[in-house]
C-alpha positions in Angstrom: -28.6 4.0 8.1 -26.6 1.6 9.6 -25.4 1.9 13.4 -22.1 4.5 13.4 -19.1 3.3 14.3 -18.5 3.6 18.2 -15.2 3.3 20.2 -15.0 2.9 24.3 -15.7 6.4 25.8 -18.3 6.7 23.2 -15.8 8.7 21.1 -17.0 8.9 17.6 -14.4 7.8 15.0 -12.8 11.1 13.3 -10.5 10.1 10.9 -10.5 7.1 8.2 -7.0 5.3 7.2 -7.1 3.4 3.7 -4.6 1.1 2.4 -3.7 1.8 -1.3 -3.6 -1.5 -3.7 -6.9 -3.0 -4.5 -8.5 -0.9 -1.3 -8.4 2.8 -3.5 -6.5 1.1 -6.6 -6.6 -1.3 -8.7 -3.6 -3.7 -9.8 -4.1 -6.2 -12.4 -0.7 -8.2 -11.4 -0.9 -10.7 -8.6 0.7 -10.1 -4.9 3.4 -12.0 -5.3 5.4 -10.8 -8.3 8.0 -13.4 -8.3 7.1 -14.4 -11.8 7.2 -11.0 -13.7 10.8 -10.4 -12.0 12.1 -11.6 -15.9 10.0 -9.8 -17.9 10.3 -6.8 -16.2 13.6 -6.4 -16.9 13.7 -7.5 -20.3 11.9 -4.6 -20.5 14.5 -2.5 -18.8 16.8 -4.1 -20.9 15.2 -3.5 -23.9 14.6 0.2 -23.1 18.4 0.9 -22.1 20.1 -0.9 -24.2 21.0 -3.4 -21.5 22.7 -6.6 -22.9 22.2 -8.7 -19.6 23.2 -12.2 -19.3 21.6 -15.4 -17.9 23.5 -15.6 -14.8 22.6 -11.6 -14.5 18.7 -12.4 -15.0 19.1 -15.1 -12.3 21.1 -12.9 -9.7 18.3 -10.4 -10.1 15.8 -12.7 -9.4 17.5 -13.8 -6.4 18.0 -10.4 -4.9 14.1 -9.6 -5.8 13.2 -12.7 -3.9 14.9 -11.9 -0.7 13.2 -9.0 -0.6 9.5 -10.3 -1.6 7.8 -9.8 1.6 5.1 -12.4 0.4 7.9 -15.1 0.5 10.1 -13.2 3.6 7.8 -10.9 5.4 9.5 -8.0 7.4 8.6 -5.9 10.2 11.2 -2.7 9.2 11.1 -1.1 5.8 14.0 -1.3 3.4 14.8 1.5 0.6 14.6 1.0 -2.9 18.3 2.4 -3.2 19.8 -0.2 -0.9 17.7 -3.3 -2.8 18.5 -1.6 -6.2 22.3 -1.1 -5.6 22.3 -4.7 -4.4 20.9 -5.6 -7.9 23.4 -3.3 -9.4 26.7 -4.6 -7.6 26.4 -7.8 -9.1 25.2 -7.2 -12.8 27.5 -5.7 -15.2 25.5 -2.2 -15.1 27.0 1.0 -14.0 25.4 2.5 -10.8 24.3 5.8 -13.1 21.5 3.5 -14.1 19.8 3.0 -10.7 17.3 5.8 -10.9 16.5 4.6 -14.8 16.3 0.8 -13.7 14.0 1.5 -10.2 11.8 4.1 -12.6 11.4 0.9 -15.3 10.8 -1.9 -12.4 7.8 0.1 -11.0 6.2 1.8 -14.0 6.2 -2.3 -15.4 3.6 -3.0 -12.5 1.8 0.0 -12.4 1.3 0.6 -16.1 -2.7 -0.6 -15.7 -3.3 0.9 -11.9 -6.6 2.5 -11.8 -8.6 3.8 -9.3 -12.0 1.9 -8.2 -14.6 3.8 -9.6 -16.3 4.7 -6.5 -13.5 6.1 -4.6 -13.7 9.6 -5.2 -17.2 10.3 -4.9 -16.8 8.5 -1.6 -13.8 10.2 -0.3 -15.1 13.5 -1.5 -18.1 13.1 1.2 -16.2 11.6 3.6 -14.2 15.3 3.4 -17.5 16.8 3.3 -18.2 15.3 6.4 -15.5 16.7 7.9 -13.9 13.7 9.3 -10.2 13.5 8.9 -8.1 11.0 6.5 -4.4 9.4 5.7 -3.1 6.4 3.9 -1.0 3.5 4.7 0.2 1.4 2.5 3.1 -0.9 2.3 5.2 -0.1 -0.4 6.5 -3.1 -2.8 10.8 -3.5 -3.1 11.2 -0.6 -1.8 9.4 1.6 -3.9 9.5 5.6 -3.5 6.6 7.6 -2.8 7.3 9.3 -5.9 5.7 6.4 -7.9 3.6 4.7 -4.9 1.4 7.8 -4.2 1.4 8.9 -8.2 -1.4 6.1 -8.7 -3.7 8.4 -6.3 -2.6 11.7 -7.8 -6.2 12.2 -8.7 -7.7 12.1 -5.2 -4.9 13.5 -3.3 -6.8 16.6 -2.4 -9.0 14.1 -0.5 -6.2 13.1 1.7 -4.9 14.8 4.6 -1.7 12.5 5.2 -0.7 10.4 2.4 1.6 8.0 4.1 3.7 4.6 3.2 5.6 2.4 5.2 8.6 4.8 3.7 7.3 7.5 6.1 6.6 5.3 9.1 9.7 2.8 8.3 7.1 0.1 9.2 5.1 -2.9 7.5 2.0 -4.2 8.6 0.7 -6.0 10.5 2.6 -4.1 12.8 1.0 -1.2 14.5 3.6 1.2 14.4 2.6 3.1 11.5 -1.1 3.6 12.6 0.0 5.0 16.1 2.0 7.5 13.8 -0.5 8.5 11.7 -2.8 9.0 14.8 -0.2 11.5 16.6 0.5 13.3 13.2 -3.3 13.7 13.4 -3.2 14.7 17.3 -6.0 11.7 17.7 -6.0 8.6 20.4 -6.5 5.6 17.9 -9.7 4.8 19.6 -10.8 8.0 16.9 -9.6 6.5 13.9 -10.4 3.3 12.0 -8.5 1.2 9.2 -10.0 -0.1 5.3 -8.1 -2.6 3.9 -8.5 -5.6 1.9 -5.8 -8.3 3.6 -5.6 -10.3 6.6 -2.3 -8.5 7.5 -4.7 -5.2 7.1 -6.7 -6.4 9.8 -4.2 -7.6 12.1 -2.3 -4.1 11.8 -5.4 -2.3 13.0 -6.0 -4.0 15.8 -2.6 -4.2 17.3 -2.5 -0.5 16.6 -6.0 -0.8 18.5 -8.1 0.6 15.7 -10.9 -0.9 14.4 -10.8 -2.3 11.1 -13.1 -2.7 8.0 -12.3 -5.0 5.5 -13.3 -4.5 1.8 -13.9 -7.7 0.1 -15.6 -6.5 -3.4 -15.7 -10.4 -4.1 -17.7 -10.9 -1.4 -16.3 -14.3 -0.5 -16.0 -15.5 2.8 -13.3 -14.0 4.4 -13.1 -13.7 8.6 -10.0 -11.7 9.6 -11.6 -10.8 12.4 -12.9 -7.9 11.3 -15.6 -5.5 12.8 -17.2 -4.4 9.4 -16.9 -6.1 5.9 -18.2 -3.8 2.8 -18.0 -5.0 -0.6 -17.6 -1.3 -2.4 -15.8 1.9 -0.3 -19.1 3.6 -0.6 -20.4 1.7 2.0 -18.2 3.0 4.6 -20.5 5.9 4.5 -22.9 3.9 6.1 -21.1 3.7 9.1 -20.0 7.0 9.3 -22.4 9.6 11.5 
C-alpha cells in the first residue's frame, strides 16, 4: 500500500474531483476540433434538410474558432445559446433550429464516448470508502450539461456533485470552480484532491490549492508538476487510506 495522501494539518483527503474527457471517458476526436467544424455540419445539414452555402460553412467555422479555447483560451464560461445564436444570425437558418443544430454539433463528437473500463469498479470503492466525490470538467462550445454529463450516465450514482464549468461559470486552470465544489461539499480544499489528464488540470488544482494527480495511461513523460502520476484510475486507490 502505497503512502495515503496527506495535506498540512494532517487532514486526510475526503473527497476526490475528476475531470471528464479521457480522465472517466473516452473521446476518439482530438482536442482541438477545428478540423471536424465542416463535417459536422454537413451532417446537420444533411439531417435537417439544410441547403448551406460556402460562405455559410466558412462563417461557421469562424464563429467556432473564436470560441475554441485550444486556439483562444478563456477564463469565464460562455453558453451554448449565445455561440449558437451567433452561428445562426449569420446563416440563412431560422432561430427554431438552434436546439436541433447544438443537439447535432455535440452528438457528432460524442457518438463513440465510452467510459474507461476501469472506472466504475474504481469509483464504486471509492464510495465504499466513504470518501466524498464531484466532477469538473470544462465543457466544449458551450455545451449543456444535458449532453456533457449524459457520457457518465452510467456512473452517476457514484457521484455526489456532477459539476461543469456551466455550474461554476469558470474554466480551468483557474481555481474558481474547485473552491466551489469544496464549499458545496462544506470541505477546506486541503480535504480534497483533483485527477485529470492535462497540464491545465494540474495548474487548476493547485491554484485552487488541491493536490493534483495526473493520469497519463500512456505513460509518457509528462511533469506538470504533479504530486501523483497513475497510469489507470484504479490506482488512485492506492493512495487512498
Amino acid at each position: 500500500m502505497k503512502q495515503g495522501l496527506m495535506t498540512g494539518g494532517n487532514k486526510m483527503i475526503k473527497a476526490i474531483v475528476f475531470d471528464i474527457g479521457q480522465t472517466l471517458v473516452h473521446y476518439p476526436f482530438p482536442l482541438n476540433w477545428s478540423a471536424l467544424y465542416r463535417p459536422a455540419f454537413e451532417q446537420i445539414a444533411k439531417e435537417y434538410g439544410l441547403n448551406l452555402k460556402e460562405a455559410e460553412y466558412e462563417y461557421i467555422g469562424n464563429v467556432l474558432a473564436k470560441y475554441n479555447t485550444r486556439i483562444n483560451p478563456r477564463e469565464k464560461e460562455v453558453s451554448s445559446t449565445e455561440i449558437f445564436t451567433e452561428i445562426l444570425d449569420g446563416i440563412l437558418v431560422s432561430e427554431s433550429y438552434l436546439e436541433c443544430i447544438k443537439k447535432g454539433f455535440y452528438s457528432y463528437f460524442r457518438s463513440e464516448a465510452q467510459l474507461y473500463p476501469e472506472v466504475e469498479k474504481t469509483l464504486a470503492e471509492i464510495k465504499e470508502r466513504k470518501f466524498r466525490t464531484g466532477t469538473l470538467s470544462d465543457v466544449a462550445y458551450g455545451m449543456d450539461n444535458i449532453y456533457a454529463l449524459d457520457d457518465i450516465k452510467n456512473i452517476r450514482q457514484y457521484i455526489d456533485f456532477p459539476y461543469t464549468s456551466n455550474d461554476t461559470g469558470y474554466r480551468k486552470p483557474s481555481g474558481k470552480g474547485l473552491r466551489m465544489l469544496a464549499d458545496k461539499m462544506n470541505l477546506a480544499v486541503s480535504e480534497m484532491i483533483f485527477v485529470g489528464d492535462e497540464k491545465k488540470d494540474i495548474e487548476c488544482a493547485h491554484n485552487a490549492g488541491v493536490k493534483a494527480v495526473l493520469i497519463n495511461r500512456t505513460g509518457e513523460g509528462k511533469d506538470y508538476g504533479q504530486e501523483i502520476q497513475i497510469t489507470s484510475l484504479y490506482d488512485i486507490l492506492d493512495y487512498l487510506v
